[in-house]
mmCIF file of the C-alpha atoms, coordinates in Angstrom:
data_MODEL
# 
_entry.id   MODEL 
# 
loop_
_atom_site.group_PDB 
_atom_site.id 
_atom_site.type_symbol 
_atom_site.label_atom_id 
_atom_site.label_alt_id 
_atom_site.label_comp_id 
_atom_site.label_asym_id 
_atom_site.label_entity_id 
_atom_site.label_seq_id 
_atom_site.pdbx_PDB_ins_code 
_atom_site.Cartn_x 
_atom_site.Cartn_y 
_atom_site.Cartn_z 
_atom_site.occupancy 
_atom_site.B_iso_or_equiv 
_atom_site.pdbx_formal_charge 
_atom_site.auth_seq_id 
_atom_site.auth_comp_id 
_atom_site.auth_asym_id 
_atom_site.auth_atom_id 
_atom_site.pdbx_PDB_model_num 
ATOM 1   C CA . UNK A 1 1   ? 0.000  0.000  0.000   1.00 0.00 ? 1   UNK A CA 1 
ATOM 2   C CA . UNK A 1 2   ? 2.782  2.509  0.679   1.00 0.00 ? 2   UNK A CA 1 
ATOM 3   C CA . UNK A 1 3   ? 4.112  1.424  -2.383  1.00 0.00 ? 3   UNK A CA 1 
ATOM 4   C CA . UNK A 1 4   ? 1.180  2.654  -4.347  1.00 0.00 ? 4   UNK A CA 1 
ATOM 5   C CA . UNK A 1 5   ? 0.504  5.926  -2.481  1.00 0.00 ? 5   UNK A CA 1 
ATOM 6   C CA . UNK A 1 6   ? 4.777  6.587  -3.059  1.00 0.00 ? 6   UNK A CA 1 
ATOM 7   C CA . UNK A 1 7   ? 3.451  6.214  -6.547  1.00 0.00 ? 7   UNK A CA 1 
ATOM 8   C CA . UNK A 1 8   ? 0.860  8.449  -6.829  1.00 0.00 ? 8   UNK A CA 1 
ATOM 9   C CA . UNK A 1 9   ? 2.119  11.031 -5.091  1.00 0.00 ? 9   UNK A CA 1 
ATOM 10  C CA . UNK A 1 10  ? 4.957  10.982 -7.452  1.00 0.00 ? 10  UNK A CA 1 
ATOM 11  C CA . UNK A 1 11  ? 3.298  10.958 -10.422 1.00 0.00 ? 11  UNK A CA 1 
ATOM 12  C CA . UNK A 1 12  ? 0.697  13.846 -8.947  1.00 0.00 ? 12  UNK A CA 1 
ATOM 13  C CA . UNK A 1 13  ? 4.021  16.222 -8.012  1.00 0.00 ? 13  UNK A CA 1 
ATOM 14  C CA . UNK A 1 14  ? 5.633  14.613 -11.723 1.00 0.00 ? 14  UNK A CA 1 
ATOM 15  C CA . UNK A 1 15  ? 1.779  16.521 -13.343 1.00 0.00 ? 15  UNK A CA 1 
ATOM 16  C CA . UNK A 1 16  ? 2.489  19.941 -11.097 1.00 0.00 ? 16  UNK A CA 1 
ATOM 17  C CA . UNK A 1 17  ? 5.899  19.967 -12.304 1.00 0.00 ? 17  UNK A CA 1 
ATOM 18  C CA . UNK A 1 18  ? 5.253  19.516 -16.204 1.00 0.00 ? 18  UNK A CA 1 
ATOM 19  C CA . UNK A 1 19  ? 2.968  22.438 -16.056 1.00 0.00 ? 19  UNK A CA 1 
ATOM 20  C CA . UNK A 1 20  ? 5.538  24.431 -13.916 1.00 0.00 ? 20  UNK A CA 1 
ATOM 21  C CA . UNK A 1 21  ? 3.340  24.734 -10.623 1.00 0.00 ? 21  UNK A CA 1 
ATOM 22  C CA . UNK A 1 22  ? 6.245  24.143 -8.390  1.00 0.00 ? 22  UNK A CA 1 
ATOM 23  C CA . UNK A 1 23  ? 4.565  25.421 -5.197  1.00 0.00 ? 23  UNK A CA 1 
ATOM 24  C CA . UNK A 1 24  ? 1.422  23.035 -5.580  1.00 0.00 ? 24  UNK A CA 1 
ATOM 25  C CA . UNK A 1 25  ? 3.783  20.225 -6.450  1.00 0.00 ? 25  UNK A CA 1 
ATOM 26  C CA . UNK A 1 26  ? 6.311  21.397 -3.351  1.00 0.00 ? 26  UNK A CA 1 
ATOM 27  C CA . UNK A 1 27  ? 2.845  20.963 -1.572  1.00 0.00 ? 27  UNK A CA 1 
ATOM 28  C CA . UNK A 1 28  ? 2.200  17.395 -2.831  1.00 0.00 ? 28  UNK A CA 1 
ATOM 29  C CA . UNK A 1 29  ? 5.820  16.097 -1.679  1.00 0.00 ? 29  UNK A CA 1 
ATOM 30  C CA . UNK A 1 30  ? 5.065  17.423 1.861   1.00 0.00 ? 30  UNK A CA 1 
ATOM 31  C CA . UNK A 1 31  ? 1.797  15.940 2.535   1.00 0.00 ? 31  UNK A CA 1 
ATOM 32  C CA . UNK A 1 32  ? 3.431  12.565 1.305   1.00 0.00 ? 32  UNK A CA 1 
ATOM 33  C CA . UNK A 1 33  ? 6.115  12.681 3.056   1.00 0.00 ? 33  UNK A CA 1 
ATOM 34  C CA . UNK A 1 34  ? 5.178  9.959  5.334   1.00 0.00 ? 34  UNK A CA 1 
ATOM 35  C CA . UNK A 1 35  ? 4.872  7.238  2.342   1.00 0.00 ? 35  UNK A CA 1 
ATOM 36  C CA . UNK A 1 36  ? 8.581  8.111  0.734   1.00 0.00 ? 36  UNK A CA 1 
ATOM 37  C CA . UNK A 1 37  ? 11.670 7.418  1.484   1.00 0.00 ? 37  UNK A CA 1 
ATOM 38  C CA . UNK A 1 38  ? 13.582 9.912  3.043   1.00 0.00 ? 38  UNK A CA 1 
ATOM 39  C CA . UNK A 1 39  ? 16.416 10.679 0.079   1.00 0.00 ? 39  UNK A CA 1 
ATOM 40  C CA . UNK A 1 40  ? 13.280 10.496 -2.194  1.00 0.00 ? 40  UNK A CA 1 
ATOM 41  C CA . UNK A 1 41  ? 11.280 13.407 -0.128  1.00 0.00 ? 41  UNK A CA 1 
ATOM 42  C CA . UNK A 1 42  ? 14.762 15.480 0.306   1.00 0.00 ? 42  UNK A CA 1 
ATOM 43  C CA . UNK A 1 43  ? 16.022 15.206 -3.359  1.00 0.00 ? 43  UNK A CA 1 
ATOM 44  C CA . UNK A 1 44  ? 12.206 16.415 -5.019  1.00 0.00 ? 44  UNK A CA 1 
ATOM 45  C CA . UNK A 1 45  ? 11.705 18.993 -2.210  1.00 0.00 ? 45  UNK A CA 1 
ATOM 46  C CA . UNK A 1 46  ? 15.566 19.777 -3.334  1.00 0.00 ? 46  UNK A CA 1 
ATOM 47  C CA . UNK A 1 47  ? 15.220 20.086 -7.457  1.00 0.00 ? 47  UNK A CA 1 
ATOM 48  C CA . UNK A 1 48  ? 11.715 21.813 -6.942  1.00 0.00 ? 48  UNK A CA 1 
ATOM 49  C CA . UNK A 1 49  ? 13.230 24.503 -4.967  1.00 0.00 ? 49  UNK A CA 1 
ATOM 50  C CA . UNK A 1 50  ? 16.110 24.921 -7.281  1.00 0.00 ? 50  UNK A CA 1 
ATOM 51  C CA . UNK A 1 51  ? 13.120 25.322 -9.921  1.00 0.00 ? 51  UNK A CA 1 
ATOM 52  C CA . UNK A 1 52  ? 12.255 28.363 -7.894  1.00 0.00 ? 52  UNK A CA 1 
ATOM 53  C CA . UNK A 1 53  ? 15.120 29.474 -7.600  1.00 0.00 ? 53  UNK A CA 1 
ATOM 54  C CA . UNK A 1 54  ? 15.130 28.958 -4.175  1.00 0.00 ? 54  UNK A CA 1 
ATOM 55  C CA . UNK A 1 55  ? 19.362 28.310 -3.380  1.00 0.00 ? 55  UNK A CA 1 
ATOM 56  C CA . UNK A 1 56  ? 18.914 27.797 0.485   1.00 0.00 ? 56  UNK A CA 1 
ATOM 57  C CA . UNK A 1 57  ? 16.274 25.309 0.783   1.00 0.00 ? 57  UNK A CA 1 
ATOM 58  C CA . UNK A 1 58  ? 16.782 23.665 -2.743  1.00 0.00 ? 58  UNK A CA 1 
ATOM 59  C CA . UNK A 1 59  ? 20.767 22.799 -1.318  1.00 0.00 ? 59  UNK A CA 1 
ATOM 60  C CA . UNK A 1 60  ? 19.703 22.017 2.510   1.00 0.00 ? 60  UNK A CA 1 
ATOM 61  C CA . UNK A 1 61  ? 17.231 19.688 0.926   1.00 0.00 ? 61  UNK A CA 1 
ATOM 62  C CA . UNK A 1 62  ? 19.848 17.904 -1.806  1.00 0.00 ? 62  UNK A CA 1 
ATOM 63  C CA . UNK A 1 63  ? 22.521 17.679 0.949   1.00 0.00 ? 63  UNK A CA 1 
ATOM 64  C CA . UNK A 1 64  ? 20.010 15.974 3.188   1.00 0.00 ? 64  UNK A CA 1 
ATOM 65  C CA . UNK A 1 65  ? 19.613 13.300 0.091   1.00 0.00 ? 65  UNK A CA 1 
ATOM 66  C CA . UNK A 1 66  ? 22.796 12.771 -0.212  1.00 0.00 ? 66  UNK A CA 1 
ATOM 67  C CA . UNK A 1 67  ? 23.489 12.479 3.651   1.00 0.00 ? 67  UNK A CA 1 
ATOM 68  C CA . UNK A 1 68  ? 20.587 9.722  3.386   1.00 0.00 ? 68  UNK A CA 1 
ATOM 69  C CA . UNK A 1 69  ? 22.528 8.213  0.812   1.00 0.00 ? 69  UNK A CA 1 
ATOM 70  C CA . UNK A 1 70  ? 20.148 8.953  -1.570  1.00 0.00 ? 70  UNK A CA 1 
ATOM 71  C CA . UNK A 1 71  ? 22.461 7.545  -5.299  1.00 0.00 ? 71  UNK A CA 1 
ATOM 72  C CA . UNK A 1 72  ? 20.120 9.150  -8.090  1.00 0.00 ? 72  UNK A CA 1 
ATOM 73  C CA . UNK A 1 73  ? 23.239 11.293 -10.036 1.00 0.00 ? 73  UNK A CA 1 
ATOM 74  C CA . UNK A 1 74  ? 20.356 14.120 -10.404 1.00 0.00 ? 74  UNK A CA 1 
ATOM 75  C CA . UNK A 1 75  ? 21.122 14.538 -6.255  1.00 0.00 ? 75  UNK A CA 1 
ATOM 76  C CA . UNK A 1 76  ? 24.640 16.090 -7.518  1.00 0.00 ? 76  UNK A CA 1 
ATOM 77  C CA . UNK A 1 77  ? 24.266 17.639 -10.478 1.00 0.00 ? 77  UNK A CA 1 
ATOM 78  C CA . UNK A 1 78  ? 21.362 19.836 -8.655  1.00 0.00 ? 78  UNK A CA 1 
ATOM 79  C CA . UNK A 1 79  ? 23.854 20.337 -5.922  1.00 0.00 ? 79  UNK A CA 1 
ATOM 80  C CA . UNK A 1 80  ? 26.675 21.609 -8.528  1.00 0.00 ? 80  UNK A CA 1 
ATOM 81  C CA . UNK A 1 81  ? 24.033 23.929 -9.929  1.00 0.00 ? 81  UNK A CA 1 
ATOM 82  C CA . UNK A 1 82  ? 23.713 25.375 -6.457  1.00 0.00 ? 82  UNK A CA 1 
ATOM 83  C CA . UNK A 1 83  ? 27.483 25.534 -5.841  1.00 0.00 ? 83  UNK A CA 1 
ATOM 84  C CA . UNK A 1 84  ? 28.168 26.826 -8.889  1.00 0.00 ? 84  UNK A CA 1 
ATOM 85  C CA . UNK A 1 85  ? 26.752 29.909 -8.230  1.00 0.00 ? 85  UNK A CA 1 
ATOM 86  C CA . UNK A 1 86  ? 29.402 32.926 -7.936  1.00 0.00 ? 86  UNK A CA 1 
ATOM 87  C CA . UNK A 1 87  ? 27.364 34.648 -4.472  1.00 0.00 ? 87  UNK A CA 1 
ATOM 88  C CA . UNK A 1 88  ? 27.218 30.947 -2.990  1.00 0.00 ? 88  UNK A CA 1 
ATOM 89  C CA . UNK A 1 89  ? 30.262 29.696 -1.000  1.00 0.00 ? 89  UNK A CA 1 
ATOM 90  C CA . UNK A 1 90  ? 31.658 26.421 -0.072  1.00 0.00 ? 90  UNK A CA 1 
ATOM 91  C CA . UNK A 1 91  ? 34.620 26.126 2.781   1.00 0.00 ? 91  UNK A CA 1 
ATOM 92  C CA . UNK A 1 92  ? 35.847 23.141 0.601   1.00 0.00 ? 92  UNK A CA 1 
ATOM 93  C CA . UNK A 1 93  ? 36.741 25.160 -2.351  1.00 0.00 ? 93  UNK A CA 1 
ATOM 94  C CA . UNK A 1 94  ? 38.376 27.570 0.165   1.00 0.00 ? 94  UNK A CA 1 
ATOM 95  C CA . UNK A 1 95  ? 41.978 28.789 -0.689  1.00 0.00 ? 95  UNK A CA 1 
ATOM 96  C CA . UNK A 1 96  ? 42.912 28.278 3.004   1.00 0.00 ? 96  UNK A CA 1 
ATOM 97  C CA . UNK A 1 97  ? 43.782 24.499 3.469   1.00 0.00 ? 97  UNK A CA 1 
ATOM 98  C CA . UNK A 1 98  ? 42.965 24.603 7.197   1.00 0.00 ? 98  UNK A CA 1 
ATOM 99  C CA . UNK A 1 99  ? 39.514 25.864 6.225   1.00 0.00 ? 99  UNK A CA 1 
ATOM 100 C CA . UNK A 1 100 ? 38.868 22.996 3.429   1.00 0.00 ? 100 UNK A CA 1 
ATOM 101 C CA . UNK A 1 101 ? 40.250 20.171 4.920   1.00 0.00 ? 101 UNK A CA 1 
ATOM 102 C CA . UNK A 1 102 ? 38.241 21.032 8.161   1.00 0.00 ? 102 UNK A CA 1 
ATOM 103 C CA . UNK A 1 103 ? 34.257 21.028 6.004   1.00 0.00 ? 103 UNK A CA 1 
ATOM 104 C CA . UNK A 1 104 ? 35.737 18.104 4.704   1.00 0.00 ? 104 UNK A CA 1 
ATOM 105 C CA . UNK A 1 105 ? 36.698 16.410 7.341   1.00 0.00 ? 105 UNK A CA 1 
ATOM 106 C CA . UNK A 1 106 ? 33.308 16.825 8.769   1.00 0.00 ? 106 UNK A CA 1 
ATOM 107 C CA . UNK A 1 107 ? 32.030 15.963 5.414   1.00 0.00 ? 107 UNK A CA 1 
ATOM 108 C CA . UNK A 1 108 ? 33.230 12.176 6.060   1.00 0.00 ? 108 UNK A CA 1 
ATOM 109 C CA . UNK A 1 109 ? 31.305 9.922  7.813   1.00 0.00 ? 109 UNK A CA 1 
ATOM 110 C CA . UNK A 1 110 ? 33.217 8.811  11.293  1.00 0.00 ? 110 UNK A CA 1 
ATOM 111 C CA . UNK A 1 111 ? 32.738 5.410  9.771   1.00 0.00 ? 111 UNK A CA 1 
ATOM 112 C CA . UNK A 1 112 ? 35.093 5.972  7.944   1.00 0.00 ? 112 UNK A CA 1 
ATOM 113 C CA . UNK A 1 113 ? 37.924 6.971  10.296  1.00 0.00 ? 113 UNK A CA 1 
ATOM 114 C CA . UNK A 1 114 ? 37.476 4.055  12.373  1.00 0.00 ? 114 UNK A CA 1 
ATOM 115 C CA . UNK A 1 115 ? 38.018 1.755  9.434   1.00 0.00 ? 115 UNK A CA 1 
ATOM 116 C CA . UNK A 1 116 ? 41.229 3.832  8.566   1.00 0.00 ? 116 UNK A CA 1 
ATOM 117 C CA . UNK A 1 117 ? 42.489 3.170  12.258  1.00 0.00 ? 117 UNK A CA 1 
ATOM 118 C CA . UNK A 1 118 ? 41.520 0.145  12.247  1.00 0.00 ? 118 UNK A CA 1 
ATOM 119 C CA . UNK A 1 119 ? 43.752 -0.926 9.484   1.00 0.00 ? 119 UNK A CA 1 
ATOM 120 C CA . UNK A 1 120 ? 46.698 1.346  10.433  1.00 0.00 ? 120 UNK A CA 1 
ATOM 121 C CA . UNK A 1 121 ? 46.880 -0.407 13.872  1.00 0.00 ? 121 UNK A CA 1 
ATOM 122 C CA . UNK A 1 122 ? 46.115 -4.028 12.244  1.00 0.00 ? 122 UNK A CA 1 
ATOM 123 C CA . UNK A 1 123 ? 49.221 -3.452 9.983   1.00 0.00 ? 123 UNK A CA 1 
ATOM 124 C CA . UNK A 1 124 ? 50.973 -1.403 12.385  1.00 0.00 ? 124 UNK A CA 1 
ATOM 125 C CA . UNK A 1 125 ? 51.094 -4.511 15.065  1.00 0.00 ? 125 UNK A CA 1 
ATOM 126 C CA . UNK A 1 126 ? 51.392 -7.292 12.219  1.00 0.00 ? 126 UNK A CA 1 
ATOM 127 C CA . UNK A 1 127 ? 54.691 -5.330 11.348  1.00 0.00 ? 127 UNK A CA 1 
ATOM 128 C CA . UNK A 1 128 ? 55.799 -5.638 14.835  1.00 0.00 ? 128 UNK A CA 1 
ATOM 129 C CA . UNK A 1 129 ? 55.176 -8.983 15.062  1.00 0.00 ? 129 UNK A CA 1 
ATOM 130 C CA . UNK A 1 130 ? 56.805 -9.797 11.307  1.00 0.00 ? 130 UNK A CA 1 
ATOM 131 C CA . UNK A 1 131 ? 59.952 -7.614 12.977  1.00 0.00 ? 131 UNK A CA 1 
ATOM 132 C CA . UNK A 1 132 ? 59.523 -5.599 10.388  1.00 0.00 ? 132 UNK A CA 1 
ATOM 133 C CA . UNK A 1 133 ? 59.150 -2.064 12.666  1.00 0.00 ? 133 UNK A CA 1 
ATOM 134 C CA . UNK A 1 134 ? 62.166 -3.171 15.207  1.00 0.00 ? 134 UNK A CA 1 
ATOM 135 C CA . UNK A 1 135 ? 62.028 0.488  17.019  1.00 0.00 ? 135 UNK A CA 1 
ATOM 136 C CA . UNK A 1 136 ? 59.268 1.025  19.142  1.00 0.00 ? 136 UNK A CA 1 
ATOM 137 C CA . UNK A 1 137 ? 59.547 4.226  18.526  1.00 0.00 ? 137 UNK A CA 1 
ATOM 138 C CA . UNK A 1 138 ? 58.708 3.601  15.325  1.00 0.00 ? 138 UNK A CA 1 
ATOM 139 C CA . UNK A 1 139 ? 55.895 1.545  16.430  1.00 0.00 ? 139 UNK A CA 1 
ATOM 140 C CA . UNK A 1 140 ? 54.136 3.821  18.645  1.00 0.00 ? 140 UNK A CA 1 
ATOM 141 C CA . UNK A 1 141 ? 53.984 6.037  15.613  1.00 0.00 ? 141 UNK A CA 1 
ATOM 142 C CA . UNK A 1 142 ? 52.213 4.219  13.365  1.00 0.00 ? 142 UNK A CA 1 
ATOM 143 C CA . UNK A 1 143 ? 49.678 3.491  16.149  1.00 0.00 ? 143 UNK A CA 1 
ATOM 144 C CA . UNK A 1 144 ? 49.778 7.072  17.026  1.00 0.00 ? 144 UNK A CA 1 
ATOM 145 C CA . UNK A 1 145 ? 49.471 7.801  13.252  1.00 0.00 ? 145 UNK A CA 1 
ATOM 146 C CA . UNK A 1 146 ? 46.470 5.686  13.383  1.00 0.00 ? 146 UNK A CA 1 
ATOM 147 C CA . UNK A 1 147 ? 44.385 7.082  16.399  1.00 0.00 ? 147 UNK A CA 1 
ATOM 148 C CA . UNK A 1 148 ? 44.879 10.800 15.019  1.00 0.00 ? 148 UNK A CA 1 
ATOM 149 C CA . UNK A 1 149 ? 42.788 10.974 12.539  1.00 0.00 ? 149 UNK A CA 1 
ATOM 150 C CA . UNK A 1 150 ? 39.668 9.244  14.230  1.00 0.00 ? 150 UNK A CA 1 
ATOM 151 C CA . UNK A 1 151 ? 40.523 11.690 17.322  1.00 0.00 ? 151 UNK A CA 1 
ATOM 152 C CA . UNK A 1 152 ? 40.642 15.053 14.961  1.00 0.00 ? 152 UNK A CA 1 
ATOM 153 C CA . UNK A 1 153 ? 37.441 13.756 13.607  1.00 0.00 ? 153 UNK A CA 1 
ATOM 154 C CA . UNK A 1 154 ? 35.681 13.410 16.976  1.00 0.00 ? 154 UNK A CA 1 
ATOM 155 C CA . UNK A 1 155 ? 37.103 16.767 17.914  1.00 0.00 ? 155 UNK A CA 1 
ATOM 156 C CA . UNK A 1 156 ? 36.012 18.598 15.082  1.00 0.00 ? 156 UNK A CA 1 
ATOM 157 C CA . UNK A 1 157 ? 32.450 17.121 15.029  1.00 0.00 ? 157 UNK A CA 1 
ATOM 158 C CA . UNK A 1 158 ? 32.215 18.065 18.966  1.00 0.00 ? 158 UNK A CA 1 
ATOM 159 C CA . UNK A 1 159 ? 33.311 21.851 18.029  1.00 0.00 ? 159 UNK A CA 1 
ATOM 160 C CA . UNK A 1 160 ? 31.643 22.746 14.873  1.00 0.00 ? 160 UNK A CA 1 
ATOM 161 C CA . UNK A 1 161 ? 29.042 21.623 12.416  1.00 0.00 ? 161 UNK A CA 1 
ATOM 162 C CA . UNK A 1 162 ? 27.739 22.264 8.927   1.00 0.00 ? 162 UNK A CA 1 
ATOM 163 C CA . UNK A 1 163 ? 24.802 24.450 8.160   1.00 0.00 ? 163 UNK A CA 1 
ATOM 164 C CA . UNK A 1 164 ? 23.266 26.087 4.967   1.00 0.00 ? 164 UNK A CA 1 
ATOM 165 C CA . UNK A 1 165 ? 22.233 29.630 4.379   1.00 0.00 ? 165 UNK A CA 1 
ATOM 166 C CA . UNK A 1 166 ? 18.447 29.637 3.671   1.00 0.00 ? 166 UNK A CA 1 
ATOM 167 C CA . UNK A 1 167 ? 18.437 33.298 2.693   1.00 0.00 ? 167 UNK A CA 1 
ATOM 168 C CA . UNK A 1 168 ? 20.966 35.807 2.319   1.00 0.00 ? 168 UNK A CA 1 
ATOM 169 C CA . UNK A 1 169 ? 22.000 36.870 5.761   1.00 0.00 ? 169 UNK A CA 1 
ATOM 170 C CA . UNK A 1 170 ? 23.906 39.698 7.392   1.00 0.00 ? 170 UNK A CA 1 
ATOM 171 C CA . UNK A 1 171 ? 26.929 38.771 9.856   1.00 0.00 ? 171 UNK A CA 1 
ATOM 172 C CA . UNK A 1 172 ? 27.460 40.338 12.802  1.00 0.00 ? 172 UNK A CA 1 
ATOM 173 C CA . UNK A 1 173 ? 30.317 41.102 15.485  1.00 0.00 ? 173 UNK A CA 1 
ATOM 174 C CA . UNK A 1 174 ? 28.501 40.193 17.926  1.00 0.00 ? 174 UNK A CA 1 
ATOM 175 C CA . UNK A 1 175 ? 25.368 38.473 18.427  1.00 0.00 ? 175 UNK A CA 1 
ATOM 176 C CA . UNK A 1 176 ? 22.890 41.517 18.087  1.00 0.00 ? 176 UNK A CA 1 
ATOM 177 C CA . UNK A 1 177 ? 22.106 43.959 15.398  1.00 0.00 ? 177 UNK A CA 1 
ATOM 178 C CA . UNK A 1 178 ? 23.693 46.451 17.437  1.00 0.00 ? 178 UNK A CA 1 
ATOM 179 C CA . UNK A 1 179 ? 26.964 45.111 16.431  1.00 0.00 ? 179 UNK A CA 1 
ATOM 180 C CA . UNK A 1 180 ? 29.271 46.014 13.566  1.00 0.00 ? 180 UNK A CA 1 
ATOM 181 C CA . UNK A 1 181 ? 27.727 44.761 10.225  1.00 0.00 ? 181 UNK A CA 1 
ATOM 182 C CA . UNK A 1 182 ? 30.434 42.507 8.690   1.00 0.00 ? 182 UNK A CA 1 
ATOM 183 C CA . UNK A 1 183 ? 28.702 41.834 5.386   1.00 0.00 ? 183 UNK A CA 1 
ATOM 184 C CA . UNK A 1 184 ? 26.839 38.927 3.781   1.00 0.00 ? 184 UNK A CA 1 
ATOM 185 C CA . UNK A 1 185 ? 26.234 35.279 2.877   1.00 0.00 ? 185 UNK A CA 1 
ATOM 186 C CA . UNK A 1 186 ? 24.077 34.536 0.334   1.00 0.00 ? 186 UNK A CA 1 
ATOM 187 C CA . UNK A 1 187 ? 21.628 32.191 0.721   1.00 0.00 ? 187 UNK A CA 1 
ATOM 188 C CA . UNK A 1 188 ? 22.560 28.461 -0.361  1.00 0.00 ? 188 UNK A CA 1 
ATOM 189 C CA . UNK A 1 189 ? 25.875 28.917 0.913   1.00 0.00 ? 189 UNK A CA 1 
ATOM 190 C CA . UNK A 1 190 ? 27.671 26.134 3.094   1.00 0.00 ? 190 UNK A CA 1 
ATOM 191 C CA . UNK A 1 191 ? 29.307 27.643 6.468   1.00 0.00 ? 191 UNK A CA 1 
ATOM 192 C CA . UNK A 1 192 ? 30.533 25.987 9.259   1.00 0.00 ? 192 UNK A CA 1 
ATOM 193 C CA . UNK A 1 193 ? 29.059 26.936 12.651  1.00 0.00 ? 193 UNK A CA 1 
ATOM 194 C CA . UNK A 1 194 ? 30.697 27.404 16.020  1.00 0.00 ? 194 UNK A CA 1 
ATOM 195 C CA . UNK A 1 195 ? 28.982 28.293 19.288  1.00 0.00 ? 195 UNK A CA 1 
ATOM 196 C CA . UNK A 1 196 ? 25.942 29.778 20.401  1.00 0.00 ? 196 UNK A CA 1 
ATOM 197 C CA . UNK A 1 197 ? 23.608 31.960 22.103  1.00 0.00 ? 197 UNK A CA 1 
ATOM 198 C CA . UNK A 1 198 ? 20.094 32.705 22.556  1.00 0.00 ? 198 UNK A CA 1 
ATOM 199 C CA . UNK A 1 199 ? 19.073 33.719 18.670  1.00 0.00 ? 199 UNK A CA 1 
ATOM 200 C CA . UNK A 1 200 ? 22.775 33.549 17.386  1.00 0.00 ? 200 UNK A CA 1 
ATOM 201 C CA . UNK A 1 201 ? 25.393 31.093 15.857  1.00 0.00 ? 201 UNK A CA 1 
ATOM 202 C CA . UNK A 1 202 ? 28.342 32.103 15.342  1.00 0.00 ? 202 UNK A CA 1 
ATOM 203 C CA . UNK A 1 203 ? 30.116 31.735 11.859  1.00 0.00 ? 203 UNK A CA 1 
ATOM 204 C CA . UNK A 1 204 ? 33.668 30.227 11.728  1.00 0.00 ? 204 UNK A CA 1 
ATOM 205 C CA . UNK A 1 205 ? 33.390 29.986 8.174   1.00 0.00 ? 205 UNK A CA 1 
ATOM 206 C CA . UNK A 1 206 ? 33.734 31.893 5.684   1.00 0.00 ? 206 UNK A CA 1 
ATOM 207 C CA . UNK A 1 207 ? 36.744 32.713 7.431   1.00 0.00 ? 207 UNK A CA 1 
ATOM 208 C CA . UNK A 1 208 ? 36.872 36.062 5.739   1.00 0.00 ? 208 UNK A CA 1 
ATOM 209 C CA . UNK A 1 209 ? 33.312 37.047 7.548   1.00 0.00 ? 209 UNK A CA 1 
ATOM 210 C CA . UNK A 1 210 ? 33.552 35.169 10.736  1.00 0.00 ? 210 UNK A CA 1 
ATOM 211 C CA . UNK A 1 211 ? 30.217 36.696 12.643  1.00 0.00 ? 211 UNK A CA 1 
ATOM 212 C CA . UNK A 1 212 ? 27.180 36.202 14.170  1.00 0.00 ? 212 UNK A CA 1 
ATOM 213 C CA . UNK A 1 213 ? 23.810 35.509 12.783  1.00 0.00 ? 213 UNK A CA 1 
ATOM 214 C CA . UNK A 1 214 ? 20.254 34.926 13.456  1.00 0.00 ? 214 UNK A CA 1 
ATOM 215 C CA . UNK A 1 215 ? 19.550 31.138 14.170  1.00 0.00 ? 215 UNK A CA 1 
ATOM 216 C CA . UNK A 1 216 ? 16.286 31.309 11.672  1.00 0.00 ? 216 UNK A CA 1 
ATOM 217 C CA . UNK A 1 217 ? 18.277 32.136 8.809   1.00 0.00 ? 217 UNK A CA 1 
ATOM 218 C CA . UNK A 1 218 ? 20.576 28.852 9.311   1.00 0.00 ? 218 UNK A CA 1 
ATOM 219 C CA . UNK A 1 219 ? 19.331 25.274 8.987   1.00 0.00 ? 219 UNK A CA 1 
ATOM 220 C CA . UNK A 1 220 ? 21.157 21.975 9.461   1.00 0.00 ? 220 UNK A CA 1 
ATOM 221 C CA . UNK A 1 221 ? 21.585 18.940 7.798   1.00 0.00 ? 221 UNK A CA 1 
# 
């Protein structure tokens, strides 16, 4: 049965969309949402609000696909139409290698660093035990050399996490309007988000605007 009403809801949004009524069809996905699959519901909430031109919620939507694993190669070609944009930014195509290796970094699952220490540590002690690292100097660094990576990613994802602009918003020294006016972000953008308080977040990245802004205009993923 959830099959079928995946179906027609699909094909109902798929009619909305041919004649370009994005909104109604936007509609349509929402009220199903309980019958698809979560990539599904994130990706067509995603590509309808790129149709609208809508950067902020089209990319927090696609980026929620693709963190559901969501495969369909429509997921990142959407999402390079977003990034492509000149006003939207992205800390991994930052010039500052701190900055990009740190969004991506928190880009990759921790998964993913466990496995790596895993097999550092595995070949690390089958060396020792094949003599083939005779120092234990030497030893302890490939275990250390191991363990780092899993422990920068569990630091990192303690201290700061990824967010998308929904609309263009001003940055702030502090976290009030009363505060020096650093600029903008425009909406769609990827930043990286620090602490907090009350209405605020503060913005690590871009690092060339680091500021405060209002909590409504930022949305996680």
């Amino acid at each position: 049965m959830a099959k079928d009403n995946s179906s027609e809801i699909l094909n109902t949004a798929k009619d909305l969309y041919l004649k370009a009524d994005y909104e109604s069809a936007l509609e349509t996905i929402r009220e199903g949402r309980d019958d698809l699959d979560p990539g599904l519901f994130h990706y067509n909430l995603g590509s309808l609000h790129l149709k609208k031109n809508e950067l902020g919620p089209a990319r927090l939507h696609l980026e929620k696909a693709k963190k559901e694993s969501f495969s369909f190669p429509m997921v990142y070609k959407n999402l390079d139409i977003v990034i492509a944009q000149p006003q939207v930014y992205d800390p991994t195509k930052s010039k500052d290698i701190l900055e990009s290796l740190t969004a991506k970094v928190l880009d990759t699952p921790v998964t993913f660093f466990f496995i790596l220490a895993a097999v550092i540590c595995s070949a690390g002690l089958l060396a020792v035990r094949k003599n083939l690292l005779k120092s234990v100097a030497t030893a302890s660094l490939v275990l250390i050399l191991g363990i780092v990576p899993l422990s920068t990613k569990m630091i990192l994802d303690n201290l700061y996490s990824s967010a998308i602009v929904l609309k263009t918003v001003r940055v702030f020294e502090g976290p009030s309007q009363v505060f020096t006016d650093y600029g903008e972000i425009a909406e769609g953008s990827r930043v990286i988000i620090g602490e907090s308080k009350a209405d605020w977040y503060y913005v690590i990245s871009p690092k060339a605007i680091q500021g405060w802004v209002p909590k409504a205009d930022i949305a996680f993923y």
